[in-house]
N, C-alpha and C positions, 0 to 999 in steps of 0.2 A: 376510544383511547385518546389521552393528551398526545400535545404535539410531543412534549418535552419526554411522555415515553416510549415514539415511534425513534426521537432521536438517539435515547440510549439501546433500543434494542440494533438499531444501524450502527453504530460505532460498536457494541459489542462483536456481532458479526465483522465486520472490519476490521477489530482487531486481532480475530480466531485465525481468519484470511492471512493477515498481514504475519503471520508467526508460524503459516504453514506452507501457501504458496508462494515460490520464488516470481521472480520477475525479470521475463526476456529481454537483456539488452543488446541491440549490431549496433555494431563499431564499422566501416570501412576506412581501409588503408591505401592509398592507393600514390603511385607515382607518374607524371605525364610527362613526356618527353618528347618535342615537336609532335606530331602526332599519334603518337603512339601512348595507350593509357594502359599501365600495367597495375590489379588492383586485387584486392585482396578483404574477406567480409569475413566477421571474425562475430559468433554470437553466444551468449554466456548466461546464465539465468544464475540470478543473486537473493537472496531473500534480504528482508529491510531486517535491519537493528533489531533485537528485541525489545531494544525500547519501546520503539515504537508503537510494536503490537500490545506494550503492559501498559502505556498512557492509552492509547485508543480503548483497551478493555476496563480499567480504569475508568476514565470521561463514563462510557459505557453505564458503568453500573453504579455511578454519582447518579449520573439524569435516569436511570431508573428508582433510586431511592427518591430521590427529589420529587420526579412526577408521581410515584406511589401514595407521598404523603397530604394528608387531606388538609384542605383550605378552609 
């Protein structure tokens, strides 16, 4: 296999990912007062834009026509 078609099948999967798993984010809140730390962890899982996932599958299936085509 070319490089240029291990790349598009990587960004394909990457972008199937990106459009179906979210992503774990913590936050901590917290307030100190002389020595005493009063605090508070707060965690949210977000999926990315679907842009993101239609340009990543996209790229994707460019660099697999591209590496398909013969030289």
């Amino acid at each position: 296999m070319k490089g240029i078609t291990l790349i598009g099948i990587f960004l394909l999967v990457l972008g199937v990912v990106a459009l179906v798993v979210p992503i774990p984010r913590r936050e901590s809140h917290g307030v100190k007062i002389d020595d005493t730390k009063i605090g508070i962890q707060t965690e949210t899982r977000e999926k990315l834009p679907p842009a993101v996932g239609i340009v990543l599958i996209g790229g994707g299936a460019l660099a697999l026509v591209l590496g398909s085509r013969k030289t």
